[in-house]
N, C-alpha and C positions, 0 to 999 in steps of 0.2 A: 504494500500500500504506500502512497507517497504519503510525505511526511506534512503535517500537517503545517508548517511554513519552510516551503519546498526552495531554494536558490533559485533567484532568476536566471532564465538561458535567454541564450544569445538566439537559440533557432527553438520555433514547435510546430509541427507538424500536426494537421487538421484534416478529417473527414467530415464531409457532410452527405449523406444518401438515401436516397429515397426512391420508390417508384414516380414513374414519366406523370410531371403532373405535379408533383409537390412542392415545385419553385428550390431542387435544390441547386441548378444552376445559380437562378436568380442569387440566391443567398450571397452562396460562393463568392460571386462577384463583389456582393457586399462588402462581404467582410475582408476581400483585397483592397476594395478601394478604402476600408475603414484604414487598414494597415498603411496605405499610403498614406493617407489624411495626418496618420498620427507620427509619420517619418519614418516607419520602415521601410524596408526592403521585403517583398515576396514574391510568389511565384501559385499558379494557381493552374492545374492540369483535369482534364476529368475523365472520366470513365463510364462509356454506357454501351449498350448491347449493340447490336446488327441494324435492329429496327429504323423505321424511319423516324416514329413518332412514337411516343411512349417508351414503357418498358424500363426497366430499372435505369438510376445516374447515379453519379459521385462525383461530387468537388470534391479535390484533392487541394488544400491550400498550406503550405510551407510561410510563414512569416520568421524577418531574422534581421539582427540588427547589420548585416552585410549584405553584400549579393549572394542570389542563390539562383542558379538555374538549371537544379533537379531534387529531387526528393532525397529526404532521410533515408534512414538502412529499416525505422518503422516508424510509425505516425501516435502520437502520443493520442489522441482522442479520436473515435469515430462515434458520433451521432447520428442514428438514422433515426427520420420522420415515419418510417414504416422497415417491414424487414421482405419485402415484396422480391424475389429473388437477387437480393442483395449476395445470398450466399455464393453468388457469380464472380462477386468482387476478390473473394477469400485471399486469392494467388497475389492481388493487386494493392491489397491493406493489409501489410503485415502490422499485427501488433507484440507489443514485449507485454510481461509481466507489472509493467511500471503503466501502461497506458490503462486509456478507461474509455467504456462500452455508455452510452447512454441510449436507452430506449427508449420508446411508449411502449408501458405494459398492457396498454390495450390492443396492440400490436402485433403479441405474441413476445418469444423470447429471442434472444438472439442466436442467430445459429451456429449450432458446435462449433463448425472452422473458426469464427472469430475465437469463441468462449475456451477454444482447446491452449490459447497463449497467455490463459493465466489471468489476465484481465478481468478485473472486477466491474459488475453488469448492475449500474444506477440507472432506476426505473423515477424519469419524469413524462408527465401527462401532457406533452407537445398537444396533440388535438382538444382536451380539455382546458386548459390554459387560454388554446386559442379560441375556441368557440366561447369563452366568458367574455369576449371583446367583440363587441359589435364591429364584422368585417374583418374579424381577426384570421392568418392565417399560422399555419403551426411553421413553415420553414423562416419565419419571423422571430416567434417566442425563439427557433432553435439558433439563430444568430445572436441575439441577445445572449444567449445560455455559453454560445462558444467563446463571444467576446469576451466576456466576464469568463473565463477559465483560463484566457491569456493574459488577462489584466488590459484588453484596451480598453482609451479614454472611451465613455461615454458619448462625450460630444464627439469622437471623431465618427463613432458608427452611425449616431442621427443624422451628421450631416451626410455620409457615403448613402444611407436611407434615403432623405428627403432629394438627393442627387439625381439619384435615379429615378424617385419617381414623383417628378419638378412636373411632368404633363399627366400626372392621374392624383392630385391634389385630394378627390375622392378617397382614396386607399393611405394617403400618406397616415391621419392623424391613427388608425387603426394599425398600418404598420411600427408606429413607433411604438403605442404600446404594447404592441407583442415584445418589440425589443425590450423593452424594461419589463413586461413578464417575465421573459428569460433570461434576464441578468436575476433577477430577483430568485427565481427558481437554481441556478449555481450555485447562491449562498449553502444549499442543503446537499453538495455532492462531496462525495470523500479525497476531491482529487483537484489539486490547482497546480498549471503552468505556467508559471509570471513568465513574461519578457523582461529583459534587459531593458532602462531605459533607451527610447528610438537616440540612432545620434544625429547630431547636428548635421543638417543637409550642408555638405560644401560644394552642390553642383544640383542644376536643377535635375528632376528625374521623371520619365516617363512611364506610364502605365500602356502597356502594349504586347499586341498580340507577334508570336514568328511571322503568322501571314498579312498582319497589318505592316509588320517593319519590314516585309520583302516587298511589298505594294509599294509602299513607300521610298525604298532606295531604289524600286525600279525607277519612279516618276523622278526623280533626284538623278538616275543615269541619264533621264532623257527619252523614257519612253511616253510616248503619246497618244498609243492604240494599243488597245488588246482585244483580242476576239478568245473567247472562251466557251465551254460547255462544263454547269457544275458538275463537281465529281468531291466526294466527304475523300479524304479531307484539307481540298484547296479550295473549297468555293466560299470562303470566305476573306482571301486575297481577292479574289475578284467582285465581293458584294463593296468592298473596301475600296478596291481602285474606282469603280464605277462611280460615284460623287467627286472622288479626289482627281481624277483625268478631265473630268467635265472643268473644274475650279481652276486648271493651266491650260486649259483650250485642246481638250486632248477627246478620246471618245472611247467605250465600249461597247462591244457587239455582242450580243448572245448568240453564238454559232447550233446550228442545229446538232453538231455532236461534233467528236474531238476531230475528225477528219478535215471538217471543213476549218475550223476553227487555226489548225496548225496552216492552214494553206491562205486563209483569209491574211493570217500575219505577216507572211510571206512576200504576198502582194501588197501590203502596205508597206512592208520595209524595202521592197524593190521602187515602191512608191519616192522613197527619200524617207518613210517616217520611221523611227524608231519603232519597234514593234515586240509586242510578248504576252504569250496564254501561259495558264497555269491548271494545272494538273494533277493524277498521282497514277498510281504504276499501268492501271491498264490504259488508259489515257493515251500514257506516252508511250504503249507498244501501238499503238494504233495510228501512230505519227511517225514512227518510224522511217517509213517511206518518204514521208515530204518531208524531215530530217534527210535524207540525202538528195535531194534536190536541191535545199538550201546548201549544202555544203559543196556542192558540184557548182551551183550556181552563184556561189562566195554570196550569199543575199544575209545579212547578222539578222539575227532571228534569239528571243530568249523563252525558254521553256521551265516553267518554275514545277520542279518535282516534289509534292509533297508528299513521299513514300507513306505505303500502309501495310496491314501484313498481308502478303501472299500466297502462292498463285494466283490467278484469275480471280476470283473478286475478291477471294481473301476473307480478310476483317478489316472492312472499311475504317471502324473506330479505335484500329490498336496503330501502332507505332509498329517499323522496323528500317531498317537498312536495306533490305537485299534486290533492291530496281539496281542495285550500284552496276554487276554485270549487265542488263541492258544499256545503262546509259555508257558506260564506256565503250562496250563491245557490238553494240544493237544492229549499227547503222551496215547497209549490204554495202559491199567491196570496202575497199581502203580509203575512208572517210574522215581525214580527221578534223576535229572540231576540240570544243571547251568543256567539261563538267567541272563545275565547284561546290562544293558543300559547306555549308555557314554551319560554326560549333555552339550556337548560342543564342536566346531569342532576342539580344540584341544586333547578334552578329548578320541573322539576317537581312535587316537593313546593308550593312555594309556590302556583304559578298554579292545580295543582287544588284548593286549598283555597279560595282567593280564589273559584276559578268555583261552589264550592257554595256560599258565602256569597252570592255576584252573585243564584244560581241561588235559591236562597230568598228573600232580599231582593225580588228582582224579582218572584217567580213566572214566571217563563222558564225555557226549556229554554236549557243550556248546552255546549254544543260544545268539548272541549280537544284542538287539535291536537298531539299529541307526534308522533311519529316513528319508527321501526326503530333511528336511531342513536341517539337518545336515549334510548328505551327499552329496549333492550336491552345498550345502554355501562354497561359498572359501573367505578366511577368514587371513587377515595378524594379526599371532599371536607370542607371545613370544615363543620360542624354550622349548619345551617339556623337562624337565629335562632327564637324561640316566637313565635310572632304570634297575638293574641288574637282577630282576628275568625272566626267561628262559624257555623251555620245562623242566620237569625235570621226566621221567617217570622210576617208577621204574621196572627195567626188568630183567629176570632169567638169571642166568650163564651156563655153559654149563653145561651136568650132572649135577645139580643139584638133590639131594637125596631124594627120593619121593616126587616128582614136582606135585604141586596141585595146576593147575592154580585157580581158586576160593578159596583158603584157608580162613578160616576165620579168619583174623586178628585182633586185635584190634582195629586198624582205620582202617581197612575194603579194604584197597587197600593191594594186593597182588601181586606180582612178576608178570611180564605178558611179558612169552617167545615170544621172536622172529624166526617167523619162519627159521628153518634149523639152531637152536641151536642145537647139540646135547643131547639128550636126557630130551630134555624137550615139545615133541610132547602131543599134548590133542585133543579131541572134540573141536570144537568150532561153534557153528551156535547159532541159536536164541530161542531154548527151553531150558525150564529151567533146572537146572545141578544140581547134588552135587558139592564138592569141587573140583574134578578133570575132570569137563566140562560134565561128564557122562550124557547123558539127564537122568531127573528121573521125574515121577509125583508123587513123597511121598511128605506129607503135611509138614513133618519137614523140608528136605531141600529145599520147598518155600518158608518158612518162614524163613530158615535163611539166604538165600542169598537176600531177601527181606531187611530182615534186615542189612546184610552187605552191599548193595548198599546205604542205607540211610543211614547207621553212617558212611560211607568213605568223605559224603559230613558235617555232621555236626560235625564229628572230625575237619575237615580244623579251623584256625585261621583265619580269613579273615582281621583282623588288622583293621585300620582305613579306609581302601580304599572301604568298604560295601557301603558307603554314605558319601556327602561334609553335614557337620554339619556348620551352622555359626548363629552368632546372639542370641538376647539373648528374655527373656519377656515370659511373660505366655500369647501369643498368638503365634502359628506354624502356617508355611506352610508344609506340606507335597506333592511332586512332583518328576517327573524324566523326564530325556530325554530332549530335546528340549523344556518346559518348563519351564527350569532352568532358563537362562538367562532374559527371561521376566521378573520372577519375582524378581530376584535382584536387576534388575533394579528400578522394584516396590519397591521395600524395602531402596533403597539406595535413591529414592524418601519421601518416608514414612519418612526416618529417621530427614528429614531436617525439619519434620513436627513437630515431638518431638515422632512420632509411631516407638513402639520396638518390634520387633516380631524378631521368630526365621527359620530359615530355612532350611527343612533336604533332599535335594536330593538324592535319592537311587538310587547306582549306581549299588547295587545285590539284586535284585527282588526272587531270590531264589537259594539254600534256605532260607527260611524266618530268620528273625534276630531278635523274638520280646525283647531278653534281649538288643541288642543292640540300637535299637529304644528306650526303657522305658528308656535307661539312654539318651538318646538324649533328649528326653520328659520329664525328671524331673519335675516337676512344675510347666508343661503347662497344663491350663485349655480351650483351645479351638483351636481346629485344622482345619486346612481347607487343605484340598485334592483338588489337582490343576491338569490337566490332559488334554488329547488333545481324545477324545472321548467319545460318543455319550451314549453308556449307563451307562457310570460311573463304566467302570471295573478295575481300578487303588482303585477308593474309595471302591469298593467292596473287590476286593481281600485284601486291608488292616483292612477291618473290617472282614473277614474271619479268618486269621492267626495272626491278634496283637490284643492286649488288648488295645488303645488306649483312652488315660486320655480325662476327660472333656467332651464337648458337641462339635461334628465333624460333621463339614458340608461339602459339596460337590459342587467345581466351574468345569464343564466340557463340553465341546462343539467339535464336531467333525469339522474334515480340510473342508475345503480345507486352510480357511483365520488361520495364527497364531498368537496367543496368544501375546498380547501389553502392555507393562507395565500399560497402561492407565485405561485398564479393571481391571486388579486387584487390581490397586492402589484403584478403586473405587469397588471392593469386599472388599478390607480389611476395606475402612469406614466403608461399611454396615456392614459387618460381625463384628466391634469395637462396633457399636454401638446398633447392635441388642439384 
């Protein structure tokens, strides 16, 4: 049992769950935006079934006096509003011996999986409570209830309350007293988490989604069309750009399905306009095809992969890695082109802007692997620094003097006329060309425009932003994506232990970077490849294209559950001591 005046922590960990229907989203949100209100730092994931509509949810909410962008190793509180096949969640809400179970015991009890971790099972009257308040709802009382067991201010949860619901003025005066029902209702539970006082903000901070902040660094690269068709879990990158495109003079299309959509963008970046749809894995097998069109016909094209679990439809609502082999490998014949994956829901902003600058700079189609947990994790973070680079495509003048749109350049990107230039009209479709778009099948000019699409990408500098390098020690991790954060955590764990390891997250999966790696790798003799899928195609494709020092092992496991410091913490023993 916790101690009846328990140490304040720096981090706690919060469920809220219910069946589809009982505002546990809504809450959720709440109670993030209270945590900002009141100076934290948090992060806020959820979890719900297959369905479209209904059917079991969970807010997963992590509050902490730092940044945080992934969960604990188990979550101090799970309160469910009903226990309506919550026992789905089991795999997804570990709890310890130290956390606590809050029910409705009108409800039923809670089920074994939770109650087999020890956890002590405090029965409050969520729907009672709320039906005493005229308009009262119970995932209200239960926000109240969870505030008050981390200690936030009062005023910071009325106002995240009255925030949200500033246009149903009707609900509000009944929402807040469910809130002060359930702070009131806390007083009688056997179990308090104080936070750390929040600290002193020294930088402003935002409240935002993976797929809000990739929406956003795309329009910040310079895109100004996207053609789309929803797919869980990206279509809310594009509920997003769709106002924010319209507010820079930009537009979106809702394409009848992902075929046209990827071919719509196509033709507006052939246009002159920056262009990019977003996606998740079957999506992007179905684009495939006009992915190598764009890459034959150098047209910059941005394709936002929000991966989910697979094969074929998978689990639309879980998280994983494993699109990474299509997007590197997908495209027919020798195609090369850009994938990059963002390690963080702030990082997303950054890497889709960078991929539309690559994507234009190069004339290449660009590939950004995000995620389910990254995009869909809303996440109060430190404000993304301004970064100046932009679309920057280089393109013909008018009359230009023997205009060869494929020219073989030295870094391989050439002029690329916009249509109703004067005199700089060409071929242009998807067989292969000489220099002036001519279709030709001679073996010389497939081999040099072969070779000119591959050296326009390995001419690029790509700078320090290929990969976050940190840390020191002749023992490495190697990872990307949404496995970042776990394992820093791991490491920033590790270190207190006196374990030093180094850690290299790759933010550009291709093209490959083995010089730039080998110097990140200096002087490590054992790596270990860190990844969120099933056959280890992250550790493969690095033993494919790098020379990688030492003896390299492989820690990898497919979604739906992700990846917790705890695990690795205890890979990196084994792997220290093996």
């Amino acid at each position: 049992m916790t101690p009846q005046n328990p140490a304040p922590r720096a981090s706690v960990s919060i469920v809220l769950a219910g069946s589809g229907g009982a505002g546990v989203m809504t809450a959720g949100n709440m109670l993030l935006e209270a945590a900002a209100l009141a100076g934290y730092y948090a992060l806020m994931t959820r979890s719900s079934g297959p369905q479209i509509r209904g059917g079991e949810a969970a807010a997963m909410v992590r509050i902490a006096t730092g940044p945080v962008e992934n969960m604990e190793d188990h979550f101090h509180v799970l309160a469910a509003i009903d226990w309506q096949n919550i026992h789905r969640f089991a795999a997804e809400i570990p709890l310890a011996a130290t956390s606590l179970i809050v029910g409705d015991p009108d409800q039923g009890e809670a089920p074994a999986e939770f109650l087999k971790s020890g956890a002590p099972h405090a029965p409050v009257n969520l729907k009672k409570l709320a039906k005493s308040i005229p308009g009262g709802w119970p995932n209200m009382v239960a926000l109240g209830l969870l505030a008050a067991l981390v200690g936030l201010p009062e005023a910071s949860v009325m106002k995240a309350v009255g925030k949200s619901l500033k246009k149903r003025p009707d609900s509000l005066a009944a929402s807040l007293a469910g809130v002060r029902a359930g702070m009131a209702a806390a007083e009688a539970l056997p179990a308090r988490y104080p936070l750390l006082p929040a600290p002193d903000a020294t930088s402003a901070r935002w409240l935002i989604t993976g797929n809000e902040a990739a929406g956003y660094g795309a329009i910040r690269g310079g895109v100004r069309f996207v053609a789309a068709y929803p797919i869980t879990p990206g279509t809310e990158l594009l509920e997003w750009m769709a106002p924010a495109l319209a507010k820079v003079g930009g537009a979106l299309v809702q394409a009848e399905d992902e075929l046209a959509s990827i071919n719509m963008i196509i033709g507006a970046s052939y246009g002159g306009v920056p262009s990019l749809t977003a996606t998740s894995g079957p999506g992007l097998a179905l684009m495939i095809e006009s992915l190598g069109l764009a890459t034959a016909s150098e047209t910059p094209v941005v394709v936002v992969d929000v991966q989910r679990v697979g094969p074929s439809t998978g689990i639309p609502t879980k998280s994983e890695q494993s699109d990474l082999n299509l997007a590197l490998y997908g495209l027919h014949g020798d195609a090369p082109h850009l994938v990059l994956a963002p390690n963080s829901v702030s990082d997303c902003l950054f890497t889709t802007q960078w991929a539309t600058h690559l994507a234009e700079a190069t004339q290449a189609p660009a590939i950004v692997l995000s995620d389910q947990f990254l995009g869909q994790a809303r996440a109060v973070v430190d404000r993304p620094a301004d970064l100046a680079f932009a679309a920057e495509r280089v393109t013909a003048p008018a009359n230009a003097p023997d205009y060869k749109r494929y020219a073989l350049t030295d870094s391989g990107v050439s002029p690329m006329a916009i249509p109703g230039t004067p005199g700089t009209a060409y071929t242009a479709d998807g067989l292969e060309h000489g220099e002036r778009g001519t279709p030709s099948s001679q073996a010389t000019d497939h081999l040099a425009q072969l070779d000119k699409r591959r050296r326009k990408l390995d001419s690029v500098d790509y700078g320090s932003h290929w990969a976050d390098v940190e840390g020191e020690g002749e023992l490495a991790v190697v990872t990307f994506g949404s496995c970042t954060a776990p394992v820093r955590e791991a490491f920033a764990r590790a270190r207190r232990d006196g374990f030093n390891a180094r850690l290299v997250s790759m933010r550009l999966l291709s093209p490959a970077q083995p010089a730039r790696l080998a110097d990140a790798l200096a002087g490590v003799k054992r790596v270990l490849v860190i990844e969120q899928t099933h056959s280890g195609q992250f550790y493969r494709y690095l033993r494919s294209e790098y020379d990688l020092p030492g003896s390299v092992s492989s820690y990898r496991r497919p979604g739906p559950l992700p990846m917790r410091p705890e695990e690795i913490v205890s890979q990196l023993e084994q792997w220290s001591k093996a």
